[in-house]
C-alpha positions in Angstrom: -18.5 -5.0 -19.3 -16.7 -2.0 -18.8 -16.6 -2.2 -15.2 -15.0 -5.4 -15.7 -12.7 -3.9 -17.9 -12.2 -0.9 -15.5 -11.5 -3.0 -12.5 -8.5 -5.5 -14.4 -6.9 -2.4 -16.0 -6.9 -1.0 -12.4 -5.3 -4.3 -11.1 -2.7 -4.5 -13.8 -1.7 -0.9 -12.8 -1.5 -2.4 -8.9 0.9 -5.0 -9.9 2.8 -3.4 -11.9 3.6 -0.4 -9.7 3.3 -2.1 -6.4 6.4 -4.5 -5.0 5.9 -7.8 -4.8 4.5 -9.8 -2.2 8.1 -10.7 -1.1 9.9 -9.3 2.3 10.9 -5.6 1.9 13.7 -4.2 3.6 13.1 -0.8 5.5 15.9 1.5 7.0 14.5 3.7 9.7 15.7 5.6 12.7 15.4 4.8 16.0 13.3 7.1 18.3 11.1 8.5 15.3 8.2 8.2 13.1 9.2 6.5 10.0 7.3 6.7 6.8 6.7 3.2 5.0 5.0 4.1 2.1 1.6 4.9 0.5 -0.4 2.4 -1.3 -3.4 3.3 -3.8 -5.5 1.5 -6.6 -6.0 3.7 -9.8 -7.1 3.5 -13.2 -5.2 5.1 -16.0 -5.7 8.4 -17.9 -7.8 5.9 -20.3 -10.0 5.0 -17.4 -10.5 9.0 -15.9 -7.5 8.2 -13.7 -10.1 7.4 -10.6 -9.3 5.6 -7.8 -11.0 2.6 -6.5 -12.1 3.9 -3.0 -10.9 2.7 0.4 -9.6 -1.0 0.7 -10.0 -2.7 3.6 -6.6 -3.3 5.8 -5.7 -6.0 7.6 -2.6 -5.9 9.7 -1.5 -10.1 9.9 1.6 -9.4 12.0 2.3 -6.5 14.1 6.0 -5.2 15.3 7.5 -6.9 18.5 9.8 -3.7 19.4 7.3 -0.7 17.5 3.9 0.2 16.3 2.3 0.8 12.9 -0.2 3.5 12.1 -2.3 3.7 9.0 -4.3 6.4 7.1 -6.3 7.2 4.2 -5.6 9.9 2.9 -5.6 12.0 -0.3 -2.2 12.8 -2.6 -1.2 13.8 -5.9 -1.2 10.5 -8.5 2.0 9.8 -9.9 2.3 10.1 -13.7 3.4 6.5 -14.6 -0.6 6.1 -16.1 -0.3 9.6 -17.3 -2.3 10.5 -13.9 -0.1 13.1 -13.0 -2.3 16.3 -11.3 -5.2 14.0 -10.0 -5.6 13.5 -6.5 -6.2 9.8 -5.7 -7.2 8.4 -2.1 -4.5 5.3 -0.5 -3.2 4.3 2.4 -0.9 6.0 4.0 1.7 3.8 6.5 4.4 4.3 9.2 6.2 2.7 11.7 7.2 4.1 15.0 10.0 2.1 17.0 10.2 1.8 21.0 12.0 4.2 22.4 16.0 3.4 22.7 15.4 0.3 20.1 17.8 -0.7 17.6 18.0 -3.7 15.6 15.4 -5.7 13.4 11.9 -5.6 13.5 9.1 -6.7 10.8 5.5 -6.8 10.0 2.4 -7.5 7.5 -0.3 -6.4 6.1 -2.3 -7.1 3.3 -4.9 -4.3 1.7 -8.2 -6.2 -0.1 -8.5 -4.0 -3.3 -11.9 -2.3 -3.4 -14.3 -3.0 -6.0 -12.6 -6.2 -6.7 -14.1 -9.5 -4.8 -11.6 -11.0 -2.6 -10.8 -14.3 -3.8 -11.7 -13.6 -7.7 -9.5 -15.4 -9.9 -7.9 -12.1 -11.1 -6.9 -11.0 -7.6 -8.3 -9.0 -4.8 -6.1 -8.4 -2.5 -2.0 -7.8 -2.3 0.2 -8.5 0.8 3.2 -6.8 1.9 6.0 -8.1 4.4 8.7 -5.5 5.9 12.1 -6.2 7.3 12.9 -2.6 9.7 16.7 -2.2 10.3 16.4 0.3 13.3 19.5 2.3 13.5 
């Protein structure tokens, strides 16, 4: 029961710090790396502030004028579950442009949240779309 528990608490805290599964809009500049964001699933301070473990990523559309590049890796937690100080594993993203390109450019990816079953009628998965303006 209290994995149960665990694993709605740590979806709440997804969807509630997390955008929305609407287009986001990205500035970046052209002929550079450009951080997207980092995504991670975590309990709060109630639930030992633990993450979830690595999700499984699934990139639905790629750029047509760059390239996106993902990581897991480790970073400090934020403190909006009173997590601040803990070190919680997420995904890392960024997208890289073509060389000379300018304009728009998007992609998608959704991120299955671990220890949750795809599909479950409480979630298991969040998608993101993003809108680049290369300038």
């Amino acid at each position: 029961m209290r994995i149960i528990i665990q694993a709605l608490a740590s979806l709440a805290i997804l969807l509630s710090t997390l955008s929305p599964a609407s287009a986001e809009t990205l500035d970046a500049k052209a002929n550079t790396v450009n951080e997207v964001g980092f995504f991670y699933f975590y309990g709060s301070r109630a639930y030992g502030c633990h993450t979830l473990g690595k999700g499984v990523v699934r990139v639905n559309r790629q750029p047509e004028h760059g390239a996106i590049r993902t990581e897991w890796r480790k970073l400090p937690m934020s403190n909006a579950r009173g997590c601040k100080g803990n070190v919680g594993q997420g995904l890392a993203v960024w997208y890289t442009p073509h060389k000379g390109y300018r304009g728009t450019d998007k992609f998608s990816f959704t991120m299955n949240v671990p220890g949750l079953a795809p599909g479950a009628s409480y979630g298991g998965s969040k998608h993101w779309n993003i809108k680049v303006n290369v300038k």
